[in-house]
C-alpha positions in Angstrom: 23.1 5.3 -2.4 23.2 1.4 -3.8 19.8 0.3 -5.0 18.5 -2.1 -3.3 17.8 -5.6 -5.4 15.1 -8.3 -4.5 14.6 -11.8 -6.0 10.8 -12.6 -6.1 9.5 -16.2 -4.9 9.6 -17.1 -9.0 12.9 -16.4 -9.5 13.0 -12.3 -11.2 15.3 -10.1 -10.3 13.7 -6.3 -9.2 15.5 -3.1 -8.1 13.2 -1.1 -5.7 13.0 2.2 -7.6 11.5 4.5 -4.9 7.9 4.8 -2.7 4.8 6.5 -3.9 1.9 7.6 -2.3 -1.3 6.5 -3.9 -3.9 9.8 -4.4 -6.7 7.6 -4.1 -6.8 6.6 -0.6 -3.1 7.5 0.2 -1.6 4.1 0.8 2.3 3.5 0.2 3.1 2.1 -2.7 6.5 0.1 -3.9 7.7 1.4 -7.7 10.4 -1.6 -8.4 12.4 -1.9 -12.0 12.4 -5.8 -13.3 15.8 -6.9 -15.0 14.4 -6.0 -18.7 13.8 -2.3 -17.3 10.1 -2.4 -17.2 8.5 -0.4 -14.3 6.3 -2.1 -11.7 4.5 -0.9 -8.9 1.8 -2.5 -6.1 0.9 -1.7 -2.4 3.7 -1.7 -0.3 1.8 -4.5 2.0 1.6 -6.6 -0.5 5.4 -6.4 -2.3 6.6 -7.2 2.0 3.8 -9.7 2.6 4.9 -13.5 3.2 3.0 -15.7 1.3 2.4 -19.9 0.8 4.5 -21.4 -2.1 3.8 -25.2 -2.0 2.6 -25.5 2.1 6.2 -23.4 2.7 5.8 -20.0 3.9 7.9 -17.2 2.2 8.9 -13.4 0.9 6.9 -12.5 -2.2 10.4 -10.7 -2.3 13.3 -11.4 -0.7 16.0 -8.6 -0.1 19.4 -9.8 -1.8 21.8 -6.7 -0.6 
């Protein structure tokens, strides 16, 4: 299976690594890899939210394949 690859709003490039379920309180979280090979991760509603950039509403990440 091809990774899947998103461009955030600033401009990085991220491959979306896998989804993990947070022990806490269970939520989905997105695990992403950033072009330098760091690991991220944050709730999955807020890597799909759409967000205001200069009065313009958009992807915090934008799907690219």
């Amino acid at each position: 299976m091809t990774p899947v690859r998103y461009r955030h709003y600033k401009g990085g490039l991220y491959e979306l690594v896998c989804e993990a379920t947070l022990e806490a309180d269970l939520s989905t979280m997105i695990v992403y890899r950033a072009a330098d090979g760091s690991i991220w991760c944050r709730p999955a509603a807020v890597f799909f939210e759409v967000i205001e950039v200069d009065g313009v509403k958009v992807q915090r990440f934008t799907p690219l394949d």
